[in-house]
Structure formats: structure tokens, C-alpha cells
C-alpha positions, -999 to 999 in steps of 0.1 A, spaced: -152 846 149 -155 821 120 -176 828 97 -172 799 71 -203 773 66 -198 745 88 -198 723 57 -170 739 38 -150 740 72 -151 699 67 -145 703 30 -115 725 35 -99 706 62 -106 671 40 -89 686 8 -61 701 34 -52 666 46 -56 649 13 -19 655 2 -5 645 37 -24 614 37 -10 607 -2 23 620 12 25 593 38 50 561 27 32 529 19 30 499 38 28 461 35 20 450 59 12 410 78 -21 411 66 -12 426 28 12 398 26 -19 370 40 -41 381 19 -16 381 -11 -4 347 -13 -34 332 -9 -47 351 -37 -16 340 -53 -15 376 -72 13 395 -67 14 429 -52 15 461 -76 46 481 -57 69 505 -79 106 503 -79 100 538 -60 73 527 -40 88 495 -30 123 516 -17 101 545 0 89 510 24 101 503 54 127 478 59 102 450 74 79 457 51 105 459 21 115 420 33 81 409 39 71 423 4 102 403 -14 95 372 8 62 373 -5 69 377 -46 92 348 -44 63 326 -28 39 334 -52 61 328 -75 42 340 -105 65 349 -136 90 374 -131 92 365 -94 127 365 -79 141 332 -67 137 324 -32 162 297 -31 202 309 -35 218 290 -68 233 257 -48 204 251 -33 179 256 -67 202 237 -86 231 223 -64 263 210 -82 290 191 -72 314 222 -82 291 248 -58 291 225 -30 327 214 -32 338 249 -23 312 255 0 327 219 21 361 237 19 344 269 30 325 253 61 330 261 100 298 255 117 282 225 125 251 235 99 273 248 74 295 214 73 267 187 79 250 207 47 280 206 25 288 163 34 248 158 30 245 175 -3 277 163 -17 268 127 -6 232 133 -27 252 142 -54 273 112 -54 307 129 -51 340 112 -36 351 143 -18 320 147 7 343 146 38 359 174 30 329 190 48 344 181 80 383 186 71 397 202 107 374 188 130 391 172 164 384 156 196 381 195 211 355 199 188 329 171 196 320 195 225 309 221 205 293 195 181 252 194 184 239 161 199 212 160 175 230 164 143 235 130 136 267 120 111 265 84 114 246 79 82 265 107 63 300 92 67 283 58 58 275 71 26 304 89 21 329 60 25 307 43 3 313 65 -26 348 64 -23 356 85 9 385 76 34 383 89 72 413 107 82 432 98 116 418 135 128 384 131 115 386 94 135 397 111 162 367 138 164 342 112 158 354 89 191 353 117 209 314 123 200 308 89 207 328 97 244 308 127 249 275 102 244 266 119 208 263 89 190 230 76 184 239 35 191 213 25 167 220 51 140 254 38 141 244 1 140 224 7 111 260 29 90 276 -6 102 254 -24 84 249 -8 55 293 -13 56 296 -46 62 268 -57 35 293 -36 11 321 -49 22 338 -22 41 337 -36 74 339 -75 84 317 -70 118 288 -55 133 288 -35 163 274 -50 195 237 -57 191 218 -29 203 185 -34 218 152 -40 201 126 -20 196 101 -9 168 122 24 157 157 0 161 140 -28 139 128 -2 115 163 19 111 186 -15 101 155 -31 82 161 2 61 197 0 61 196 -39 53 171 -32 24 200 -9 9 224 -40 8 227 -59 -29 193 -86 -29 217 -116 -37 228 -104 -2 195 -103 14 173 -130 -4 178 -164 15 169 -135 47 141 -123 38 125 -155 29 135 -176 57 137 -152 85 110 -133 82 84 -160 78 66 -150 111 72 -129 139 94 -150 160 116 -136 186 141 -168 179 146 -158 137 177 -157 129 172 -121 112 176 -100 143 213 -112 149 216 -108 111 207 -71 114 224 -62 148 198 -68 169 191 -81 204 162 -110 207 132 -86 204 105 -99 228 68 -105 219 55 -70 226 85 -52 202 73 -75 177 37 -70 177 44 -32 178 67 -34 149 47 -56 126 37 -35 103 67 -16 100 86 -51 90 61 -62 65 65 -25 50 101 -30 46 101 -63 35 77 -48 2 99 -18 0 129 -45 -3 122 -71 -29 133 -55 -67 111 -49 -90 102 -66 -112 110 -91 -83 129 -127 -90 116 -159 -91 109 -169 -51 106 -132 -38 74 -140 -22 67 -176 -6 42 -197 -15 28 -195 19 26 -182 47 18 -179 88 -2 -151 91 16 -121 112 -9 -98 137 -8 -74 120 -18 -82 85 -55 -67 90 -45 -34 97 -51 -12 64 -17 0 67 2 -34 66 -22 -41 35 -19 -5 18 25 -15 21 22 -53 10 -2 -47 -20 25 -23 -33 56 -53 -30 28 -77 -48 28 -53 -74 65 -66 -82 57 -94 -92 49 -103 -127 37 -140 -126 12 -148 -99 17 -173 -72 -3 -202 -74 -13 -195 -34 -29 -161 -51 -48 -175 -80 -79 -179 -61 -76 -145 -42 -70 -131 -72 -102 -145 -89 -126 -132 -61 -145 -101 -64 -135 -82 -52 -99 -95 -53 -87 -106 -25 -117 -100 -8 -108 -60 -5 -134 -44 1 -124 -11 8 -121 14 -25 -88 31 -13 -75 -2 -6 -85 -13 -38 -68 13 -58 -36 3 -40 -41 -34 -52 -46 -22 -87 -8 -18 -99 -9 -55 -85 -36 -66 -106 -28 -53 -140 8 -72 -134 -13 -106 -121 -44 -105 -135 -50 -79 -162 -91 -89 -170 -94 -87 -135 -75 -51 -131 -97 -38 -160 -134 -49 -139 -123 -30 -105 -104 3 -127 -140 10 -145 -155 1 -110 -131 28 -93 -134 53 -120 -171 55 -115 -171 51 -75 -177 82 -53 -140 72 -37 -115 98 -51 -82 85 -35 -95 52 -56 -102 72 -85 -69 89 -88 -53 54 -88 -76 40 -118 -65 73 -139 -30 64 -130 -43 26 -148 -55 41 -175 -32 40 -206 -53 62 -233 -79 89 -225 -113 68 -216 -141 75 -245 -163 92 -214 -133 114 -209 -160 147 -205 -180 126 -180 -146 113 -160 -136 153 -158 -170 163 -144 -169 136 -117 -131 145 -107 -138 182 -111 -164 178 -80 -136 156 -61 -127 170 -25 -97 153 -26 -71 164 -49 -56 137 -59 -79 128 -86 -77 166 -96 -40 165 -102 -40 131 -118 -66 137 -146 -46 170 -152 -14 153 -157 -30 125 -176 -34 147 -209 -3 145 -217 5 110 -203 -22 100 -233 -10 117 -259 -34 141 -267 -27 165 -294 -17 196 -280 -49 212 -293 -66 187 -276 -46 190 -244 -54 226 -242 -92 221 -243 -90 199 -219 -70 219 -195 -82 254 -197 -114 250 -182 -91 243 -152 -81 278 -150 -117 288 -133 -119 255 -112 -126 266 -78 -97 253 -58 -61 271 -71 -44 239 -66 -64 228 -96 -62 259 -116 -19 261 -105 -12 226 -120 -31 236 -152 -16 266 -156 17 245 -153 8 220 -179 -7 247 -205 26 268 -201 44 235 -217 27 241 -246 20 278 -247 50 296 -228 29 328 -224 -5 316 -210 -12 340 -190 -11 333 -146 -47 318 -131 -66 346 -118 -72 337 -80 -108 321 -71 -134 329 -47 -119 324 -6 -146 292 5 -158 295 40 -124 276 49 -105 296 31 -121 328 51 -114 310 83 -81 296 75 -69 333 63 -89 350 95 -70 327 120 -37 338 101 -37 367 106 -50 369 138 -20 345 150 5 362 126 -3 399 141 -3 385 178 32 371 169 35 344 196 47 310 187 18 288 187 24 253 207 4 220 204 7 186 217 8 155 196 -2 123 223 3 88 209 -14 58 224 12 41 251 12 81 271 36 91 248 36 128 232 59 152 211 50 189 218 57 209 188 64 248 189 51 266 156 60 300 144 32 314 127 48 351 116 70 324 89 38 306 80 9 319 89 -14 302 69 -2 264 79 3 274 113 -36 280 110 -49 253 94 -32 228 117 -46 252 147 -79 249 129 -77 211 123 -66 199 154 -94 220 174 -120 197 153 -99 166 166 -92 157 129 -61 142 136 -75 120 165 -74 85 164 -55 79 131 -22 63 129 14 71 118 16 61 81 58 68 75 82 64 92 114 70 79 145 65 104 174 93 102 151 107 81 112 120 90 80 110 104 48 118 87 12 121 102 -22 135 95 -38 116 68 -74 109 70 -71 76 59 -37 60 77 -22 56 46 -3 88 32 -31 96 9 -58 123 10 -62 158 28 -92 178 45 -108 181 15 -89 216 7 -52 227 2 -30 255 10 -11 275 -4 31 267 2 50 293 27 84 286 17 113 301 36 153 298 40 146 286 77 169 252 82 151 221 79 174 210 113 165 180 137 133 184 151 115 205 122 77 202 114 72 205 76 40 203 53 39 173 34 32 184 -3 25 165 -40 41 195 -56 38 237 -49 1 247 -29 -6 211 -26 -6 213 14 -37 202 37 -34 178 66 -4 159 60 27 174 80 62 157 89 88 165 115 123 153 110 145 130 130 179 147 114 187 174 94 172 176 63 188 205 40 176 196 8 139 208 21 152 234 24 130 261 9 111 234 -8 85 227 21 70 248 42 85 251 74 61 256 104 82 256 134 102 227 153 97 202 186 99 223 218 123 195 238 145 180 212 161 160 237 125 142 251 104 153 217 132 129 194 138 105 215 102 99 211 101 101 176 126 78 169 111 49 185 79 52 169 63 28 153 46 30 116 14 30 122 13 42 159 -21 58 166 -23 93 172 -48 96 203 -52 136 201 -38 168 188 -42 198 209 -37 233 210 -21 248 241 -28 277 255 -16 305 282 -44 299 310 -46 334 325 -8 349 335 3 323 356 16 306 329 -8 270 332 -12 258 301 -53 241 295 -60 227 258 -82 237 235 -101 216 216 -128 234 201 -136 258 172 -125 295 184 
């Protein structure tokens, strides 16, 4: 018979279990590590508690302190990728066996300029091209290489004729490495011309743009007048006669390249006087590209005084487009510039703004008024530009720290991160930003994280582009959760429908997702980085970023390997079908539009796929 109270039965058996329940070992576990970098505070673990952990959870708890990085924080990134040197990457080359390990040794070596970069691929052979991965493209690499003093060895020859047997050498890539030889001298002939089309045009325009301008001038201002299928550019650059339809699609690309290409400050004639007008010269992206090459000139043409004297000038009326023409107009015509900066500075446009700050050469005498406006800015860039701007000016550092310490409580961490960074310049031991209150967003951002993160199933979605084409991307959201989910999140309200492909960079990435086709802006929120030691290797989908937690809509996904990204970016996951996904990829045009995004999902357990397009 028991004969104690019922209540001091439960009391008995609560303080009997409190020991085994303080006995148990801790934990950290997906959802600790969630909720702790996007706090951005790091978790209080003893050097006891911390060994007593599991071994996942001991991993995922390092993982996580090194992406905060708050100070203290161990490194994520190993010492030759933090701060690579010619030296650690030398021995590395002489170290290399895999494909990865040697393509990241030449690539790294070739970035930092050093004459020994083939060494990467010392004891390759014809029996190796089989082994070689298709996608790992090397025609740019040995470019480069020989260009900074590299010689091909008969065995190295030999390997890479065999790739080109075994059909792993990308005809254009390899066209474009010709080029970029011949223009230096290396080589007296181009290969064969290889077709055109947008991505071909695009990859030897950028190879031909890093040729000497002595080179390229009487080119680019003859044969590039208009888009005509009989200039004598496309022979020039390896090319087959493009037809009409190439041409149209690759408009904007060539007028891009054409800005990117003239020096700056750019020579007498850079620009002509006139012009026919190309299709595509009403598209905001073909403007947003040639108002940057006008801003390289330093004497205005007489065919742009009158555009110049408009208002606004040259008839732009939209504000983002405007704050690109700025850099133009302080160069061409500065009373002008200073009208449309105060205009911008006051505007509700804060893509515009950020580009008046950037203007501005002292702090304004409304600086309090300018910091309440940019402090209610959704988009960031104002943020971080008025932020950086204290010190551009010259405040006093007294001065600088009033400014900047109210940004400590701003509501967005981005904000109160690149304060934090600015006041530790002048005060080495300001303390780290306490984190703010999660916004709705935030709470659904973070939810969906974890959610996708504890299911553990890679997360695919389909990225269509007008003309029926589509890349299908394959995300793994236990690496980052948090991007995973905001791209989930985003493409289910159709954000990214409809807007167009602002960079293209051949051999290199394509970048998507702004709101505004132009590389600029976000949601109207940012996220915090994920960064991780996964390879940034063909096919990877990245986070664009303007420095650390700076992520929102803006992703990439590479065209080559890419190891200096490595660790830097956030890395979400890579293209399911490399070989359909990058073939894609690398005939895109810049500014291709972007018909949908979508989610795809298991329908039931047959394995159909439906796509989801709504809020879940």
C-alpha cells in the first residue's frame, strides 16, 4: 500500500529525475544552429560542454562560430585560401593529383600572377583526359598562364589534344584563349570560326576587350556601328556571320561590352559622334551598361550637349536610371550632375539615393535629415553607402562615431554589422551588435529553414527563360538553410518572374534575381551569409553579396569552377543536369527574361513532380 500524498509522490519523482535530466549531454542541434546565426550571437558552450557533444553536433556547433564570426571566432577558411600566396599555392601545384585539387592550384596561381601556374598540371597525359571532368574547363587557365610567362610541355600538349579528342573542349571557350593569344602576340591565327550566337559573341567580346585598346580601337568604332551581320568584327573575333535573330538577342550584351571596353578616362574618338540606333538601346539594361562607358569620358561630345542640357538629362526619366547617369554627368556636365544628385538625395528611390551619396564629396549640411530618410530605406544600398560615407568625408573620428553608433539598434543587422565594422576602425574594442527583433520575414524565413533543414531533402526548383529554355537547380538546404529558404520563399510569390538576366559573365557566372534588371536592389531584406568549404565547381548556385549578411534576391550559378568563392559566398547547392543545365547557361543572353521560378515538388510517391507557386 502507498501511503505518501499524491502530491509529494509527483514532487519526489520530479526532484528524482532532476539530476538525470542535468546528467544528460547537451545538444546543438539544426534548429540551435538556425536560430543562432541569424541572431548572429554565438552559442555559450564550455570547452567541457562542447567535448561531452556529439560528433554532429560538435561540427555543426564549430561550423556555426566560424559564420558568425564574432570576435574570437575560429577561421572558417584554411590559410591559402584566407590569404593565398604564391609560396602556399606553389607547393600545393606540386602537391596536386585530382582534377579539383590541380585546376585550384593553376587558377589561384594564375590570380596571383605567378609564372609557374602549369605546374598544377605537371604529369598529366593523353590516358588522363579520360578521367578529366568535361566541365572543368582549362582553356582560359592555360591562356592566362602562357601569358604570364608559362610554356606548355610536349606531355601537357599531349593531354590537352587528347581532351579535345575525347570532345572536352568547349570550341568557343577555346576560341576566345586564341584570341586573347593572338592579340598578345602568342599565336599568329585564330582557330576556325565557330558559330554565332549570343553566349559565343559574348565570351570573345570579353576576351577581345582584354587585348591592349591601340589593338582594339579602329574595331570598336567602325565595326560596331550597328548591328550588321556583314561588320567586319565577327571575322575579327572568330566568329561565323551571325544572322539577324543572334544579333537582336545579343544586343545588349555587345553594347555592355563595348562600355566595359573603352579606358577610362577614355581617348579622344572612344565614342562616335553619331550613331544608328541598335534595337536594343531602350531596354533599361543596355542604358544602365552604356551610361556607365559615358562615364569615361571627360569632355562631352558635341552630339550630347543637348541631351545633356535636358531635364532630365537625356530625357531619363527613371530615378535608378538616373543614378547610373550621374558618374556621367559630374564628368560632362557638373551644374547639371549637382540639380539631379539633390533631386535623388531627396527622392523616395533608394537605389538612386545610394548613387547620389556615392556623388557626394563632403557630408551634406542636412546630413541628420539624409540619415533619417536612408535609415527608413528598404533597400540597403543606401544603408551601407551613408555608413561608409563617414569616413569617405572626413569626419573627425568623434564625429564618425556619433554618426555611426545609432546604427548599432537599426533594425536590419546588415545595418548594425557594417557599423559595427566601421566603429571597430576606430575603437578596436566596440563591443559586437546585439541582434534585433526577427520581422515577420525574418520569422518566416527562419520557420521555412528549419522546417527544410530538419526534413533534409534537397530542395529542387526550375528556372524557365523565355524561348522554352530552363536550368533546374538542386539546393541543399542542411549547408544553407536560411538561403535555401528565402529563394523557396521568393520564388513561391513569383518574385523572380518576368525580370531579365542582368550579368553575364562567360567562363565565369551568370547572375539573376534583381528586382530591377540591373544588378541593383534586393527584397527589401537581407540574410545572413552561410559560408562553407563546399567547392564552388561548374554548375554552383551562389548568393550574390555587397560584403558579409548582405544576401537577398540576387543569386549566381557558375559556368566553371570558381575556387576563390570559395568560402566567401554562400553556396546553396548546384544544377541538377550539368550537361543540359550548362549548356544552357552558356548561351544565354544578358538580359534574357526569366519567365518563372518554381519550386518542385514530390506529387504523392510516384515520383511526379507538380510546382508550387504559392505561399506554404
Amino acid at each position: 500500500m502507498n501511503l505518501l500524498p499524491p502530491s509529494f509522490q509527483k514532487w519526489l519523482l520530479c526532484a528524482l529525475a532532476a539530476p538525470l535530466a542535468s546528467a544528460q549531454p547537451p545538444h546543438f542541434t539544426v534548429r540551435d544552429a538556425i536560430q543562432a546565426e541569424w541572431n548572429r550571437q554565438p552559442p555559450a558552450f564550455s570547452d567541457v560542454q562542447r567535448a561531452a557533444l556529439p560528433a554532429a553536433d560538435r561540427a555543426r556547433l564549430d561550423l556555426t562560430l566560424a559564420r558568425i564570426g564574432a570576435p574570437g571566432a575560429p577561421a572558417l577558411q584554411p590559410p591559402e585560401l584566407e590569404k593565398p600566396t604564391v609560396a602556399a599555392w606553389e607547393a600545393k601545384a606540386k602537391a596536386a593529383r585530382s582534377p579539383r585539387e590541380r585546376f585550384d592550384a593553376l587558377f589561384l596561381l594564375n590570380r596571383l600572377k605567378s609564372p609557374r601556374a602549369l605546374t598544377a598540371l605537371d604529369g598529366l597525359g593523353p590516358a588522363d583526359a579520360k578521367a578529366w571532368p568535361a566541365h572543368l574547363h582549362l582553356e582560359a587557365q592555360i591562356a592566362t598562364a602562357r601569358l604570364q610567362g608559362g610554356e606548355v610541355s610536349p606531355s601537357l600538349q599531349g593531354f590537352l589534344d587528347a581532351l579535345a579528342v575525347a570532345g572536352k573542349v568547349d570550341p568557343v571557350r577555346a576560341q576566345a584563349a586564341r584570341l586573347r593569344l593572338v592579340m598578345a602576340g602568342k599565336e599568329k591565327a585564330l582557330l576556325p570560326p565557330v558559330p554565332a550566337t549570343p553566349g559565343s559573341v559574348l565570351a570573345l567580346m570579353d576576351a577581345w576587350n582584354r587585348g591592349p585598346w591601340d589593338r582594339r580601337r579602329d574595331l570598336a568604332l567602325s565595326g560596331f556601328r550597328r548591328l550588321d551581320p556583314g561588320s567586319p568584327a565577327w571575322p575579327a573575333l572568330g566568329l561565323s556571320k551571325p544572322s539577324e535573330t543572334v544579333l537582336t538577342r545579343a544586343c545588349a550584351g555587345i553594347l555592355s561590352r563595348l562600355a566595359e571596353g573603352i579606358p577610362d578616362p577614355a581617348p579622344a574618338g572612344a565614342f562616335p559622334g553619331s550613331g544608328t540606333p541598335w534595337p536594343c538601346a531602350t531596354l533599361p539594361l543596355a542604358r544602365w551598361y552604356g551610361y556607365q562607358g559615358l562615364a569615361k569620358l571627360r569632355e562631352p561630345l558635341p552630339s550630347l550637349q543637348a541631351a545633356l542640357a535636358q531635364d532630365p538629362p537625356m530625357g531619363e526619366g527613371d530615378p535608378l536610371l538616373q543614378g547610373a547617369l550621374l558618374p556621367a554627368l559630374r564628368h560632362l556636365a557638373p551644374a547639371r550632375a549637382d540639380v539631379l544628385r539633390d533631386r535623388l538625395l531627396h527622392g523616395p528611390d533608394a537605389v538612386a539615393r545610394a548613387a547620389a551619396l556615392e556623388d557626394l564629396p563632403s557630408a551634406p549640411a542636412d546630413l541628420q535629415a539624409l540619415t533619417t530618410r536612408c535609415w527608413s530605406d528598404t533597400q540597403f544600398e543606401a544603408q551601407q553607402t551613408l555608413i561608409q560615407s563617414y569616413a569617405r568625408w572626413n569626419l573627425d573620428p568623434e564625429a564618425q562615431k556619433a554618426q555611426l553608433t545609432p546604427w548599432l539598434q537599426h533594425p536590419n543587422w546588415s545595418c548594425r554589422y557594417e557599423a559595427w565594422q566601421a566603429l571597430r576602425k576606430l575603437d578596436p574594442a566596440t563591443p559586437w551588435p546585439a541582434a534585433p527583433k526577427p520581422t515577420a520575414t525574418d520569422e518566416a524565413i527562419l520557420a521555412e529553414a528549419t522546417r527544410l533543414a530538419e526534413r533534409g531533402k534537397p530542395v529542387r526548383m526550375r528556372i524557365t527563360f523565355s524561348g522554352r529554355r530552363f536550368v533546374t537547380l538542386r539546393l541543399d538546404p542542411t549547408v544553407a538553410p536560411m538561403n535555401v529558404a528565402n529563394l523557396v520563399l521568393l520564388a513561391r510569390r513569383h518574385f523572380f518572374d518576368g525580370h531579365r538576366v542582368p550579368r553575364v559573365v562567360p567562363d565565369f557566372v551568370v547572375q539573376m534575381g534583381s528586382p530591377f534588371d540591373t544588378m541593383d536592389g534586393g527584397p527589401g531584406y537581407t540574410v545572413r551569409c552561410e559560408d562553407s568549404l563546399a567547392w564552388y565547381g561548374p554548375g554552383t548556385v551562389g548568393m550574390a553579396l555587397a560584403g558579409k549578411d548582405t544576401g537577398g534576391s540576387q543569386f549566381f550559378i557558375t559556368t566553371n569552377a570558381t575556387p576563390h568563392l570559395t568560402g566567401r559566398y554562400t553556396r546553396m547547392g548546384e544544377v541538377e543536369q550539368p550537361d543540359h543545365d550548362l549548356k544552357i547557361l552558356d548561351s544565354l543572353e544578358l538580359g534574357a527574361r526569366i519567365v518563372s521560378v518554381r519550386v518542385l515538388e514530390q506529387a504523392g510517391g510516384g515520383g511526379r513532380q507538380s510546382e508550387v507557386g504559392s505561399w506554404q
